[in-house]
C-alpha positions in Angstrom: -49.7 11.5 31.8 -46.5 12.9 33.3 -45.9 16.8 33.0 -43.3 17.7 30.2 -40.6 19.7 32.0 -38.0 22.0 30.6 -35.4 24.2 32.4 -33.0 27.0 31.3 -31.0 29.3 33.7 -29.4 32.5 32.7 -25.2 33.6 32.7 -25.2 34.8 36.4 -28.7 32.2 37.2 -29.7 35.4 39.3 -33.8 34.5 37.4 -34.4 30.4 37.3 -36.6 29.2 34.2 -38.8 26.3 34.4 -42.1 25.4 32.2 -44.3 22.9 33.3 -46.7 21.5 30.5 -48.3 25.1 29.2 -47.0 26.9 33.0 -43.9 29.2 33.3 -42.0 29.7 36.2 -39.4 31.8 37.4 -37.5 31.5 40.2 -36.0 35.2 41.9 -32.2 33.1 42.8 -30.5 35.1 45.4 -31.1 33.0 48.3 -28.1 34.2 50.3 -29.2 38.5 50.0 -33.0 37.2 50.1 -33.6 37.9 46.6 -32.9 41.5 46.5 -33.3 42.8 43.5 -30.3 43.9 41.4 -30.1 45.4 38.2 -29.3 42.6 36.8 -32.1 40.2 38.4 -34.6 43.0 37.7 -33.4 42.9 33.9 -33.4 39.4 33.2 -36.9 39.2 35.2 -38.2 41.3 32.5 -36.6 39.8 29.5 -38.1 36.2 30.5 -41.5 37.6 31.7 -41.7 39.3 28.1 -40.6 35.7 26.4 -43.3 34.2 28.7 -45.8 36.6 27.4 -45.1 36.3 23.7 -45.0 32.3 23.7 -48.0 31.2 22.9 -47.4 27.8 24.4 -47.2 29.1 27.8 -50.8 29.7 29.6 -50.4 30.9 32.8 -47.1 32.4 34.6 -45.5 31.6 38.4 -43.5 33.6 40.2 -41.3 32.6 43.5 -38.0 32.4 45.5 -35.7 30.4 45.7 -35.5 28.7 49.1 -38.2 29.5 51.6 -36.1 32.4 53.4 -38.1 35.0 50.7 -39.6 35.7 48.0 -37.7 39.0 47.7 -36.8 41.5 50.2 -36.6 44.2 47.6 -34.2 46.5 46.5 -30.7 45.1 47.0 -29.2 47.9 49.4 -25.9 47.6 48.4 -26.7 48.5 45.4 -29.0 51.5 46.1 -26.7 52.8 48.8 -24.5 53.7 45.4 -27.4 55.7 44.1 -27.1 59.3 43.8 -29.1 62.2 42.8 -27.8 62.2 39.3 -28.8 58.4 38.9 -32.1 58.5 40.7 -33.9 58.8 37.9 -32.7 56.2 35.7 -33.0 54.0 38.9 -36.7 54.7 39.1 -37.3 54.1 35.6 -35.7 50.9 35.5 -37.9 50.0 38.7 -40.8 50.9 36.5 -40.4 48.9 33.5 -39.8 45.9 36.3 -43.1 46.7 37.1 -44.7 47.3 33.9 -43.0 43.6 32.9 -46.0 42.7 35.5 -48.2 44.9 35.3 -48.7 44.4 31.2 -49.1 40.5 31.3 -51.9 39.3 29.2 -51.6 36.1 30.5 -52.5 35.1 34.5 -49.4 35.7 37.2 -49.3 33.7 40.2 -46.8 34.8 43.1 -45.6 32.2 45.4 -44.7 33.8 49.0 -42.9 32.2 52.0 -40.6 34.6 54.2 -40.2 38.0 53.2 -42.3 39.6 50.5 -40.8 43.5 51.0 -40.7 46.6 48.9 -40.1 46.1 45.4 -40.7 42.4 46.1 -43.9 43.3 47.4 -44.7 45.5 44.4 -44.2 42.7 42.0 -46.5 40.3 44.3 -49.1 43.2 44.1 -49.1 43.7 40.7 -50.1 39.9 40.1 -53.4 38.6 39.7 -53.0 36.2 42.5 -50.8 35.3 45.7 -50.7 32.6 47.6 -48.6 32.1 50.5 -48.1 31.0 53.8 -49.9 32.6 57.4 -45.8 32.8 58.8 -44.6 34.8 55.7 -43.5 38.1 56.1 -45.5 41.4 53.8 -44.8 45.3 54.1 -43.5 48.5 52.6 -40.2 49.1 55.1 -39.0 52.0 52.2 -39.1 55.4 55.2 -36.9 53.4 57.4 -33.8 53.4 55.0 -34.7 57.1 54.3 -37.0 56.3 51.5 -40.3 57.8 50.3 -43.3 55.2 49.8 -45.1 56.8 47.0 -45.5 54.1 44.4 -46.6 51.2 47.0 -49.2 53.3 48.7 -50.9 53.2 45.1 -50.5 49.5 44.5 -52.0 48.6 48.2 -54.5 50.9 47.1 -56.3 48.3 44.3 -56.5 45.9 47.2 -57.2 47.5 51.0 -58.4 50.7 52.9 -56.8 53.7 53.9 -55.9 52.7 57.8 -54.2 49.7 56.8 -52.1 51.6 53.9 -51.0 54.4 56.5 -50.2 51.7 58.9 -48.0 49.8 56.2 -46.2 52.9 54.4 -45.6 54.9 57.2 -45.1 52.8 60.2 -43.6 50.6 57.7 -43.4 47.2 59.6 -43.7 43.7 58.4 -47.3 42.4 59.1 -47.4 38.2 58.8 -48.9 36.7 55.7 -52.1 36.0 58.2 -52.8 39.2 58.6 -51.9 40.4 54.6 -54.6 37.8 54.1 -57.1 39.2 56.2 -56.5 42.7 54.9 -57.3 41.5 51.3 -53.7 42.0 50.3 -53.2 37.9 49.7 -55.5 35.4 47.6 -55.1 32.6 49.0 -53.5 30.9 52.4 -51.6 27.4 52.5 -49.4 25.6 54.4 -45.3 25.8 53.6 -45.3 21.6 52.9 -48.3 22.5 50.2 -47.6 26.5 49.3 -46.0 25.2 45.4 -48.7 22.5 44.7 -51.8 25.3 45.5 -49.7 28.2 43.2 -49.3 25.5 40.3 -52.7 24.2 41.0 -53.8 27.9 40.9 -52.1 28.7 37.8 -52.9 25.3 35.8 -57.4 26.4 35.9 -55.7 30.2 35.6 -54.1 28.4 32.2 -57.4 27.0 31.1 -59.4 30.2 31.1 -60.6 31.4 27.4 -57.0 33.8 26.9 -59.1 36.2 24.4 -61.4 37.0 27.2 -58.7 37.0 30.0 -56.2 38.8 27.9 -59.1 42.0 27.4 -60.3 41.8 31.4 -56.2 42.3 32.3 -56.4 44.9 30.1 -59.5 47.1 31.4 -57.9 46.6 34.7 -54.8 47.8 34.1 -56.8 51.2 32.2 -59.1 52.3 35.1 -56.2 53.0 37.2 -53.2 53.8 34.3 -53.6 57.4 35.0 -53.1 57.0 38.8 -50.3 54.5 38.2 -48.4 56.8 36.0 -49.1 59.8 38.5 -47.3 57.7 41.5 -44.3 56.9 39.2 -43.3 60.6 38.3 -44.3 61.5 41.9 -42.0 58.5 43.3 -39.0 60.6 41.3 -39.7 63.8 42.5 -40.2 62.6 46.1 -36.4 59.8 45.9 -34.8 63.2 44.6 -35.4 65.0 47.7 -34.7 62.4 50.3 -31.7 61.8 48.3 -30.7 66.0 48.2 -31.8 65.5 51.8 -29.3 62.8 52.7 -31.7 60.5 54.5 -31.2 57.5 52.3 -27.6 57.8 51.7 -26.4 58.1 55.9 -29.4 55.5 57.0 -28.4 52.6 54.2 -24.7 53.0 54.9 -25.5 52.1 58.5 -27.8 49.3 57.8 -24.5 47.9 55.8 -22.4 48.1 58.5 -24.6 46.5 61.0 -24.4 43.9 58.4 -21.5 43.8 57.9 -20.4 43.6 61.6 -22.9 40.9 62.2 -22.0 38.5 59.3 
């Protein structure tokens, strides 16, 4: 039987929709910026993740990018370089309910990597229940090297590896390849690029066919043995961005990042 496809896209098409018999997919659409995140991706990647979550028809959830250049290089610097003290902390917040969009599925989320998987990119892929992606992709927490603090992404790589490898990855703060993310525990599941979306769908289609009752109640003692932790890491993330910002780190090192850019482009 051939699969029953629909498709919608949004006013600015910055979050694809697609559902494939009972699987929904979104596609981050920023190809040229990497899919950074803007406040405008990040809000309409929460509206559809809460529409996926509350249609009943819809068993099991993927997440990717479009093109095979990313799945998202995180925060779109352009638009954090405008960031100031006084809106750092509706900045954070925002960034939390992005994550709490995840975080609070009921239903199974499957992230599909190639490229770069960075920052807030990364934080999304963590917070899923399962990634798959290719050995060439490209994984990390770069946040100190715009002036940053990592605070909330030590936490999430905390559910999945070891001290060593979190210092090495927050502070250090270099890409590691999606064959060594997989041997630190931080991916599911390895493929090649030519097979990376049949292994997510294939992934999220037995995800799909688990008992939803039972999945539904495991997601949610998951999510309560380490709420406490999680919220501790988001308040300390706003303490911590409001003195790198006071400091002036952030705001000198992502103006110079833009005009390298720039100059290069």
């Amino acid at each position: 039987m051939a699969a029953t496809v629909t498709q919608s896209t949004t006013k600015t098409a910055e979050v694809l929709v697609t559902k494939i018999d009972d699987i929904g997919i979104l596609t981050l659409n920023r190809p040229a910026r990497m899919n950074a995140i803007t406040t405008s991706l990040r809000n309409e990647l929460i509206a559809r993740l809460e529409a996926f979550n509350a249609d009943d028809s819809v068993g099991a959830i993927v997440i990717k990018g479009a093109e095979s250049n990313a799945f998202s290089s995180g925060q779109d610097l352009e638009e954090a370089a405008q960031i100031d003290w006084k809106t750092i902390i509706s900045w954070q917040q925002a960034q939390k309910r992005m994550y709490d969009a995840v975080r609070e599925l009921d239903k199974p989320c499957v992230i599909q990597v190639d490229g770069v998987c960075a920052g807030a990119g990364f934080h999304i892929a963590l917070l899923a229940d399962w990634r798959v992606a290719t050995p060439e992709s490209r994984w990390g927490q770069p946040e100190v090297k715009v002036g940053l603090a990592s605070i909330t992404g030590p936490h999430f790589m905390s559910l999945h590896i070891g001290n060593t490898h979190n210092v090495q990855l927050s502070v250090m703060a270099d890409l590691i390849s999606g064959q060594r993310a997989y041997e630190m525990g931080l991916i599911s599941e390895l493929t090649s690029p030519e097979l990376l979306a049949e292994t997510a769908m294939r992934q999220a289609r037995k995800l799909a066919t688990l008992p939803r009752t039972a999945v539904r109640l495991t997601k949610q003692r998951l999510r309560a043995v380490s709420q406490q932790a999680y919220d501790d890491a988001c308040v300390a993330g706003i303490r911590a961005q409001l003195e790198c910002f006071e400091a002036g780190e952030p705001q000198k090192l992502m103006s110079e990042f833009l005009k390298r850019r720039k100059n290069h482009a």
